[in-house]
C-alpha positions in Angstrom: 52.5 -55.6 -8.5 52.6 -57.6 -5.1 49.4 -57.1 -2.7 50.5 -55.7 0.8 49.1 -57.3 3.9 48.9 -53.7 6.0 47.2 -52.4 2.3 44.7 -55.6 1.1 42.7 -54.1 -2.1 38.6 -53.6 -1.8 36.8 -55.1 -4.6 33.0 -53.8 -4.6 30.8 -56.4 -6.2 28.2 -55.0 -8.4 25.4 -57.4 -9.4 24.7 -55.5 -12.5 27.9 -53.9 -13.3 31.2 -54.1 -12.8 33.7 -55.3 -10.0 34.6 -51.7 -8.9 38.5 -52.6 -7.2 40.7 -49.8 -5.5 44.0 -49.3 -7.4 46.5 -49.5 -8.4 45.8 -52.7 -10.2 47.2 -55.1 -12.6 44.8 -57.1 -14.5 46.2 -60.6 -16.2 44.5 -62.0 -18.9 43.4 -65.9 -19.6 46.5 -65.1 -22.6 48.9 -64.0 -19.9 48.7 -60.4 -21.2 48.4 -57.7 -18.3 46.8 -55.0 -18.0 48.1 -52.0 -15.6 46.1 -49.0 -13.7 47.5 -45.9 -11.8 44.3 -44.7 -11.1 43.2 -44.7 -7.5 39.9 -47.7 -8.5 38.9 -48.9 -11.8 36.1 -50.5 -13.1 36.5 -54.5 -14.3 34.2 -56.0 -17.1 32.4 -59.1 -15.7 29.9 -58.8 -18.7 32.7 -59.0 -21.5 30.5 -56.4 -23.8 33.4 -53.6 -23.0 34.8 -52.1 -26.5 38.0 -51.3 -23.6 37.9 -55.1 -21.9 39.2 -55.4 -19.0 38.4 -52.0 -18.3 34.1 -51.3 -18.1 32.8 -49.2 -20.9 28.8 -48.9 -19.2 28.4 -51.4 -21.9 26.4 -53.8 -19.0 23.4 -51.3 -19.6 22.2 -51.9 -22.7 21.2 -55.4 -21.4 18.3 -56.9 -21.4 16.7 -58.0 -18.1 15.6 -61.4 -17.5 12.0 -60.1 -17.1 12.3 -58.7 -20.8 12.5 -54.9 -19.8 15.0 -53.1 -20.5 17.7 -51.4 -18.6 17.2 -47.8 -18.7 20.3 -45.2 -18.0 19.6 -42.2 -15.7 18.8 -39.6 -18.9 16.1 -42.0 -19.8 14.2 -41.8 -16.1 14.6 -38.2 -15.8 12.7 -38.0 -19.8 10.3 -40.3 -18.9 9.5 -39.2 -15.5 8.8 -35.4 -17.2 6.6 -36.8 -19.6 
């Protein structure tokens, strides 16, 4: 699937989550395998925990931060800030 120049793709960089790129895409593996997407942006693994690699699962959130908390999802702030 050739790029246009009138149509360049926009890849949002995520530093905790995925590259977010508008689509259609086509996603070729380090095997040579690709990937296709219709959809109009999709969601690419950089974290490689994704049970659906290339394609992000949310799997990036049950990481651990560097400063040894953990990443919490949006249910969990809502429960703890109620509490």
């Amino acid at each position: 699937m050739p790029n246009s120049a009138e149509q360049p793709r926009r890849v949002t960089i995520d530093p905790e989550g995925p590259l977010l790129v508008e689509g259609p895409v086509e996603v070729v593996g380090d095997d040579g395998t690709v990937h296709a997407s219709r959809r109009f942006a999709v969601a690419i693994c950089t974290c490689r925990r994704s049970r659906t690699y290339p394609w992000c699962d949310t799997s990036h959130r049950r990481r651990v931060k560097p400063d040894g908390g953990r990443t919490r999802t949006a249910g969990q702030q809502e429960t703890e800030a109620s509490s």
